[in-house]
N, C-alpha and C positions, 0 to 999 in steps of 0.2 A: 566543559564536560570533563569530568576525571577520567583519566587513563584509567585502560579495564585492567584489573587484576590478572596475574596468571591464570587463575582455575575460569577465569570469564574467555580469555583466547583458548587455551585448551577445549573449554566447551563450544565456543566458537567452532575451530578447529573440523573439532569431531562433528557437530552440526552439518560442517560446509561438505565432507569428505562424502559426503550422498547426493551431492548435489551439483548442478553446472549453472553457468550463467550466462544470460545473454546482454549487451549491451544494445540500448536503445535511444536513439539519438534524437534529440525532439528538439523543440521549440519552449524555452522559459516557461509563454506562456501558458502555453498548453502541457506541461508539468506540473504545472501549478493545478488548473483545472481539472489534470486527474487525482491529484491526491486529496482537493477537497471534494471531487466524484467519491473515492473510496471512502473520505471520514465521515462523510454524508451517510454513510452506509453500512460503519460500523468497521470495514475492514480495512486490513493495511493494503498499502501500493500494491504490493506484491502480490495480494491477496486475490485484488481486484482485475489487475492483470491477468492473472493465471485463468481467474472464471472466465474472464471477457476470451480467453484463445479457447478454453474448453467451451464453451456457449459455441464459440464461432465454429470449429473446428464439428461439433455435435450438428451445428446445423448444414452445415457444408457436407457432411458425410449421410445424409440424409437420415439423423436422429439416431445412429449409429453408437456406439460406448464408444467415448473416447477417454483414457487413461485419467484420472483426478488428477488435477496439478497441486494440488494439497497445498497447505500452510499450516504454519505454525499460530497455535489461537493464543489471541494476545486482544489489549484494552484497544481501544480506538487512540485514546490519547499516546499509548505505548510505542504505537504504528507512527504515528506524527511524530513523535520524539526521535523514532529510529531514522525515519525518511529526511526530517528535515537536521540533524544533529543534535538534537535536542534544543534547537530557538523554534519549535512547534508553536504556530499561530490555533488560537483556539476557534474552534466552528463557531459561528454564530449563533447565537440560540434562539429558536423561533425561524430558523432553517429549516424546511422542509422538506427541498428538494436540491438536488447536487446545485442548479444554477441558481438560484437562491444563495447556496452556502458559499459559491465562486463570487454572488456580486454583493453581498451583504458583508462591512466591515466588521471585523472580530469586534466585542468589546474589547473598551479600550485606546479604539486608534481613530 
């Protein structure tokens, strides 16, 4: 992967200054699991994440507003390229459902 240009870390940069981050400590394989959950579904990790606490959060408060955790709208393939470094495994097609796309190999392999 090419080193990002200056105007790519500056926008970086100014991107990140709105925002915080948490760190989440998992199991391989169940990383793996959620990011072919999200490309299953169109959206990035982060994307998937964020609904999955706003969903939870919404139902725990008893159907209450809770705050959007927003993303940033991007391709599905874009999200996999950012998530995995860009050696982004491609969904399987004729995937239908998240465990599907988790146990069906990419083309390819």
């Amino acid at each position: 992967m090419p080193e990002k240009t200056e105007a790519q870390k500056k926008a970086q940069r100014k991107y990140m200054q709105g925002k915080a981050t948490i760190q989440l400590v998992i199991e391989p394989e169940r990383r793996d699991a959620i990011k072919a959950h999200a490309a299953a579904r169109g959206e990035s990790v982060n994307g998937f994440i964020g609904r999955a606490i706003t969903e939870t959060m919404d139902r725990d408060n008893g159907g209450g507003v809770v705050p959007d955790m927003g993303d940033t709208a991007e391709t599905p393939q874009n999200a996999l390229e950012r998530v995995s470094g860009g050696g982004a495994t491609p969904i399987p097609s004729g995937a239908e459902t998240p465990s599907e796309a988790a146990q069906t190999p990419a083309e390819g392999q």
